[in-house]
N, C-alpha and C positions, 0 to 999 in steps of 0.2 A: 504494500500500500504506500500510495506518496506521501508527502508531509499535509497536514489539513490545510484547506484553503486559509490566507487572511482576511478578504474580506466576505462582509453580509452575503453580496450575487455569490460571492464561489459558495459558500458554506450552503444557501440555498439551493443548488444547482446541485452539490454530492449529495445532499436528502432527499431531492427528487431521483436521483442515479440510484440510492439505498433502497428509495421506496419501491421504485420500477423494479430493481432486482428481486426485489423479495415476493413483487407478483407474476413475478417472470418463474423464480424458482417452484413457489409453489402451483404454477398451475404445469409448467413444460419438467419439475426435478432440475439435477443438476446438469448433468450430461446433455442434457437436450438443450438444455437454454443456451441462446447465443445473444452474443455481448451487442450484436444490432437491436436483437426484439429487447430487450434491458434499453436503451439508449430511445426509442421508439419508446417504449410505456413510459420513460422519463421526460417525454419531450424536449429531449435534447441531440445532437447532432452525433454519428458513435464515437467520430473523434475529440467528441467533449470526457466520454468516459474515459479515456488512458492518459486524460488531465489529472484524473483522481484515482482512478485505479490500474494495477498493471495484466489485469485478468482475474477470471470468475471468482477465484479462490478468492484474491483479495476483497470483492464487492463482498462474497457470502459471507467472510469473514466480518465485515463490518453489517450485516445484518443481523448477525449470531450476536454480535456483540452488544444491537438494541435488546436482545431477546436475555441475553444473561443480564442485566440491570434490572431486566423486570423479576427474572427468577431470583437474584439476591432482594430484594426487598417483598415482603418486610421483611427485615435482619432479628432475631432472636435477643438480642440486648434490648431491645423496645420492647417492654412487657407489656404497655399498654392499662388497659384493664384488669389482664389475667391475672390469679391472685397464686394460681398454682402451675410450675413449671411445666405439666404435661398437656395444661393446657395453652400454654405456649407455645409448647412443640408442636401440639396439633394445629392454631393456627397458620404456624410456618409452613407446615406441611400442607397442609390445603391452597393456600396459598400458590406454593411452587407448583403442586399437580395441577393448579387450576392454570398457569398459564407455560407449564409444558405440555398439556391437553387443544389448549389454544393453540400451539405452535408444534403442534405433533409434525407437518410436513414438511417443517425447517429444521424439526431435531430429527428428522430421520435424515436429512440431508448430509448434516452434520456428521451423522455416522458413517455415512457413506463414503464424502472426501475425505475423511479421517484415514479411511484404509486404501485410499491409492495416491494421495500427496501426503510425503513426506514431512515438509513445512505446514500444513493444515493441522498433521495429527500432532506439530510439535506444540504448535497455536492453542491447539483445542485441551492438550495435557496443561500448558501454564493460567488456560481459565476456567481450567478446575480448579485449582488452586486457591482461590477468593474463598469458594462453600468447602473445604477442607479445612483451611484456617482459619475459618467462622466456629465450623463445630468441634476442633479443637480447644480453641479458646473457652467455648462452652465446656466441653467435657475438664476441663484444668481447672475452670471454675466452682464444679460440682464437685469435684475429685477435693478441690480445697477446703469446702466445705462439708466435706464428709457425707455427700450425697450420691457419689459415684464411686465405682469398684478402683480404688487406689492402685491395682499392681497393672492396669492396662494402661499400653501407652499411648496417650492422648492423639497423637499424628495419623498413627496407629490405625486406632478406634474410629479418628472420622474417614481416614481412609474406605474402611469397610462399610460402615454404615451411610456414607455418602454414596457409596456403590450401591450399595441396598438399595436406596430409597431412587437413586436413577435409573436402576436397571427396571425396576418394580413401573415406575412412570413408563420406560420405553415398551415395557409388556403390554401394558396396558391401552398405552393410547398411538404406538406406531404401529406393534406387531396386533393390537385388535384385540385384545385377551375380553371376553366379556367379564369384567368386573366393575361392582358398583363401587361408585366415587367414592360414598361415605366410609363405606367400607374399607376403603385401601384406604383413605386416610387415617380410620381407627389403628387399622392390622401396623402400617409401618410406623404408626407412634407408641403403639405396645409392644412393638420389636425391639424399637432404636430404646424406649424406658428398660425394656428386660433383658437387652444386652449389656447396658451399663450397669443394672443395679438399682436405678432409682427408683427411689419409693414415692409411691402414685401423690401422698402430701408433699413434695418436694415443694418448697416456695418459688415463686418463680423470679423474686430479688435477689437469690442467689446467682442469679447468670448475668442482672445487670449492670452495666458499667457508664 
């Protein structure tokens, strides 16, 4: 990807390029779309698009990128209302299923460039990393508090349970799994509490900061 535009026209003109691609992607995939019909849905000229990008991956990549700011918020420090941590977690969780459900045809996309460009999958492993060191941070705070299993390691732990709760969404809502919403959000919040340890009173001012 180039450096962002500096002014307002350019910065307006890559949003429209973002936006085109992302109805480009999901109605033709990845392979099929070409960087004319993206430049066409954008109403812009194609060689406006290699102003701001150097090809698909780069555009998709900055579309992925609209779509993980909506899947990190809300963030788990904001407790909100909640008075008890698991119901915390269960917000969060509905939350992210609800708008990886919305964007089931750009995270399957995802999956897809992930295993034939090399720089895509290296892209897509450093933003992981954001909801990894969310729910670490979490788990270190519970663990300090003597509300989570101490001898696990925190990195560790979001490792897997962030794998849980993605792989669980991709079942669900790219591969089709017929499963009801509410339900996988109960199931992966009674997972992610009984793999830690936490006990169902767990306060939920223990996680914030």
């Amino acid at each position: 990807m180039t450096a962002g535009p500096s002014t307002a026209r350019g910065r307006a003109t890559r949003q429209a390029i973002v936006d085109g691609a992302r109805a480009v992607f999901e109605r033709d995939g990845f392979l099929d779309a070409r960087i004319t019909d993206i430049a066409a849905e954008a109403g812009v000229a194609t060689g406006s698009f290699y102003t701001y990008f150097v090809d698909k991956s780069a555009v998709l990549a900055a579309v992925l990128g609209e779509v993980q700011e909506e899947l990190l918020h809300p963030r788990l420090s904001h407790a909100g209302h909640h008075e008890r941590f698991v119901d915390l977690l269960a917000a969060s969780h509905r939350a992210y299923l609800a708008v990886y459900r919305d964007n089931a045809r750009l995270m399957a996309l995802r999956e897809q460039v992930a295993t034939i460009d090399p720089d895509f999958r290296e892209l897509r492993r450093r933003r992981g990393r954001p909801f990894i060191d969310r729910n670490a941070r979490t788990i270190e705070r519970l663990q300090a508090a003597g509300l989570a299993d101490a001898s696990l390691d925190p990195d560790l732990a979001a490792r897997t349970i962030s794998g849980m709760v993605s792989r669980a969404a991709y079942s669900a809502f790219v591969l089709g799994d017929d499963v009801d919403f509410d339900a996988l959000v109960a199931t992966v919040t009674r997972l992610w509490m009984g793999a830690l340890g936490i006990p169902a009173d767990a306060p939920a001012d223990a996680v914030v900061r």
